[in-house]
C-alpha positions as CSV (number, residue, x, y, z in Angstrom):
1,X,0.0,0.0,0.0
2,X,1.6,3.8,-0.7
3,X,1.2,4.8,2.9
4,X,3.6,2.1,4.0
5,X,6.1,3.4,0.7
6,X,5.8,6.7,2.3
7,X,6.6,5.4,5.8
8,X,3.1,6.2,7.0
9,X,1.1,4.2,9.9
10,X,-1.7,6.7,10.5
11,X,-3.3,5.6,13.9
12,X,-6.1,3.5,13.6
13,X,-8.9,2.1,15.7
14,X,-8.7,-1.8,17.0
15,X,-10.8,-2.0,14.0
16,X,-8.5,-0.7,12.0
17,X,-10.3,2.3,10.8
18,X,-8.6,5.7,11.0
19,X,-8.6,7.0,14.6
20,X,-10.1,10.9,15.8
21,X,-10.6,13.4,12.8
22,X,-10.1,11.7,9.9
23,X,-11.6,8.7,11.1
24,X,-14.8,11.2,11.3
25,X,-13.5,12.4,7.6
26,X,-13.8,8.8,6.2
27,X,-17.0,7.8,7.9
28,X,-18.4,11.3,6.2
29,X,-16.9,10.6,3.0
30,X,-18.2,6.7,3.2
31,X,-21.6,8.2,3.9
32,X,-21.8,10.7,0.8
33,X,-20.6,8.1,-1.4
34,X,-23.8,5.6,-0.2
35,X,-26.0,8.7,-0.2
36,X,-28.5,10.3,-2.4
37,X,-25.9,11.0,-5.6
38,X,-27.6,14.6,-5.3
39,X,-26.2,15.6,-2.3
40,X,-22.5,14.0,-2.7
41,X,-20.8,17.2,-3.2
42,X,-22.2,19.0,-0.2
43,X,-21.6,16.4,2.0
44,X,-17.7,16.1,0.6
45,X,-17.3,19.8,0.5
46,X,-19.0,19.6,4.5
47,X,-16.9,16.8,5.5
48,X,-13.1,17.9,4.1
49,X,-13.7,21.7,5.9
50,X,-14.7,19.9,8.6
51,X,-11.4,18.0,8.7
52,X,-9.4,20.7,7.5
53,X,-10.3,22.9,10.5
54,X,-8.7,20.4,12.9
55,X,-5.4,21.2,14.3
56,X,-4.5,17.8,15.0
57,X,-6.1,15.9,11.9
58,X,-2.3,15.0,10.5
59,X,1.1,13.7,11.8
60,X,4.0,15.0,11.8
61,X,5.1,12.7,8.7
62,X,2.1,13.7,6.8
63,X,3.2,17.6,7.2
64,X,6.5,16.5,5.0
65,X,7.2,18.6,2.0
66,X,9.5,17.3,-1.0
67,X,11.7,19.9,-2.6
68,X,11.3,19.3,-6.2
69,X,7.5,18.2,-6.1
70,X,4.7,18.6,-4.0
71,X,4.3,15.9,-1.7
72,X,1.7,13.6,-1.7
73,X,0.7,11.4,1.6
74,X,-1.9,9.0,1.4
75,X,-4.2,8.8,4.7
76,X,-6.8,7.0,4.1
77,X,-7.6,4.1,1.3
78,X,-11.5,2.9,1.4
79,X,-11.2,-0.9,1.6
80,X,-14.0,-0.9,-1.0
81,X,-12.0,1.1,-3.5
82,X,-14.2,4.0,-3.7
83,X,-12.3,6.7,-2.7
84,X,-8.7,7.4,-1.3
85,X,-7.5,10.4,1.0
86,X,-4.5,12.2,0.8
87,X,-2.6,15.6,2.7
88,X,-0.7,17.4,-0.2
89,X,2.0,19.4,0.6
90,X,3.0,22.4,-1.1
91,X,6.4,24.3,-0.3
92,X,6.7,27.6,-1.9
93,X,6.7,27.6,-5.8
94,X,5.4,24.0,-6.0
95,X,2.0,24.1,-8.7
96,X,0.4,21.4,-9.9
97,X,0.1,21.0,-14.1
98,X,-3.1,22.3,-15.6
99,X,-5.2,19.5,-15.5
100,X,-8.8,18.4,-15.6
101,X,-10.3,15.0,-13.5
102,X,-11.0,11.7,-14.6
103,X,-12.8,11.2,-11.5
104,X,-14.5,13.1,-9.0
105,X,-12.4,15.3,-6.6
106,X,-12.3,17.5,-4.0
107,X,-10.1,19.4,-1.5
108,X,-9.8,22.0,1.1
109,X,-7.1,23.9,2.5
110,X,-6.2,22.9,5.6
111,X,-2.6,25.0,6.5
112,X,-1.2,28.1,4.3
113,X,-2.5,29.9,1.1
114,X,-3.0,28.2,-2.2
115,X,-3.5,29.9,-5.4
116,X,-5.9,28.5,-8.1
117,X,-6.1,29.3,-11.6
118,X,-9.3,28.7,-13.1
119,X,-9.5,27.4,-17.3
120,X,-12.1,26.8,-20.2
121,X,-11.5,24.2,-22.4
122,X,-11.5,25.7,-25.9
123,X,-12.8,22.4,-28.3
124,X,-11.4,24.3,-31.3
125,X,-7.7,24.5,-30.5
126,X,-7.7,21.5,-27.7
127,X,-6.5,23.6,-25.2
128,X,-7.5,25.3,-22.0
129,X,-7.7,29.0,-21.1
130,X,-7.3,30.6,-18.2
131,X,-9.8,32.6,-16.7
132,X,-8.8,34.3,-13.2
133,X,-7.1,33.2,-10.2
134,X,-8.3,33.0,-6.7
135,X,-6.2,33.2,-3.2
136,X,-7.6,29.2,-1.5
137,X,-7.2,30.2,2.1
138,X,-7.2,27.6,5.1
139,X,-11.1,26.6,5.3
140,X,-11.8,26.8,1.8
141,X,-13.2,23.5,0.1
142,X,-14.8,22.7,-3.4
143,X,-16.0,19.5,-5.4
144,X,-15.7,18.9,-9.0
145,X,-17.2,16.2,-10.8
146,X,-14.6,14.2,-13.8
147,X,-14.6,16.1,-17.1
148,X,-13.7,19.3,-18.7
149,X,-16.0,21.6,-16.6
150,X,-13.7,22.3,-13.5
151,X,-10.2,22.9,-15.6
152,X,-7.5,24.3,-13.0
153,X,-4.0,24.9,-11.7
154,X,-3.0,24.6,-7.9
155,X,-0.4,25.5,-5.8
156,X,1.9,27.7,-3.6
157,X,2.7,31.1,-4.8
158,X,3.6,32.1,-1.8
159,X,6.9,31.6,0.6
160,X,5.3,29.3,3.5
161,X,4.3,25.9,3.2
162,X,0.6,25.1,2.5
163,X,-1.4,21.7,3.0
164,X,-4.5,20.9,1.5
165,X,-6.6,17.6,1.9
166,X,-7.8,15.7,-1.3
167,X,-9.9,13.2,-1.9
168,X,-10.4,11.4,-5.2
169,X,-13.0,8.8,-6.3
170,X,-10.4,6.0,-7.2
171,X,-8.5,3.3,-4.9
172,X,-5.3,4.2,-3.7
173,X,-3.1,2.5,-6.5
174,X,-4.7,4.4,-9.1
175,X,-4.3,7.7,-7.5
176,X,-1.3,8.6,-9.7
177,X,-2.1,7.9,-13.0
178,X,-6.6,7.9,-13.3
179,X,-6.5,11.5,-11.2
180,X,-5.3,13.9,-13.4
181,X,-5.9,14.7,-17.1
182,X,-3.1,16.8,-18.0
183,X,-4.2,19.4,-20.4
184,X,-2.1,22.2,-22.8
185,X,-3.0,25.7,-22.0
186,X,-2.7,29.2,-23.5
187,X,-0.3,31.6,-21.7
């Protein structure tokens, strides 16, 4: 499992689900994923600023930033393979590539600033366009459903570290490579 490539034993019930807040962040998540498909994204978006308001919802080890990448640290894998929870950390200058989902997705910011930079996809050329950015503060949280709709570019323009907490609608393996549909864009 990646959290045990990443030297990661989060603490876990006798169970062994996930212990205090992100224990609560899994149940929540498990929840909108049986619920009413209507109501999915609210309960996400609910859950992660929840989560992302607790002081204490990560380790030490999952606060780890990488210096050429943003660092990725896998909390929580749904046994059933629906959905798999992760802490990104962002040190200054670290952005993600502009990218689209082939799943859903969703994230808050938990620590720090994050700046996003909105796209359209323009069908004509095959490429996106950006549209304005917005400052992500600590609290913040949004959903997006997989597809070309929610286009977008995240990451740390500032000097401090940032974490945000993700969550993506595919079983931990297949976080890396059926996340992310990396897309050209305009300058």
């Amino acid at each position: 499992m990646l959290e045990a490539s990443l030297g990661l034993s989060p603490p876990s019930r006798a169970d062994g689900a996930p212990a205090g807040g992100l224990g609560r962040l899994a149940a929540e998540i498990t929840i909108a994923c049986n619920g009413a498909p209507d109501r999915m994204a609210q309960r996400v978006i609910a859950a992660l600023q929840a989560a992302a308001a607790d002081p204490i919802l990560l380790t030490p080890e999952q606060c780890v930033a990488c210096p050429d990448r943003y660092a990725r640290h896998v909390l929580y894998a749904d046994p059933q393979g629906r959905f798999t929870i992760l802490a990104l950390v962002w040190s200054g200058g670290q952005f993600s590539p502009v990218h689209a989902h082939d799943t859903w997705c969703a994230y808050a910011v938990h620590h720090g600033v994050l700046a996003e930079t909105l796209f359209r996809f323009d069908a004509a050329t095959g490429q996106a366009t950006p549209l304005h950015t917005e400052t992500r503060r600590a609290g913040y949280g949004c959903f997006a459903r997989s597809g070309l709709e929610q286009i977008h570019r995240l990451g740390n323009a500032g000097s401090e570290a940032a974490i945000s907490i993700h969550v993506y609608g595919v079983e931990a393996a297949q976080v890396c490579s059926h996340v992310n549909r990396v897309l050209d864009a305009r300058s």
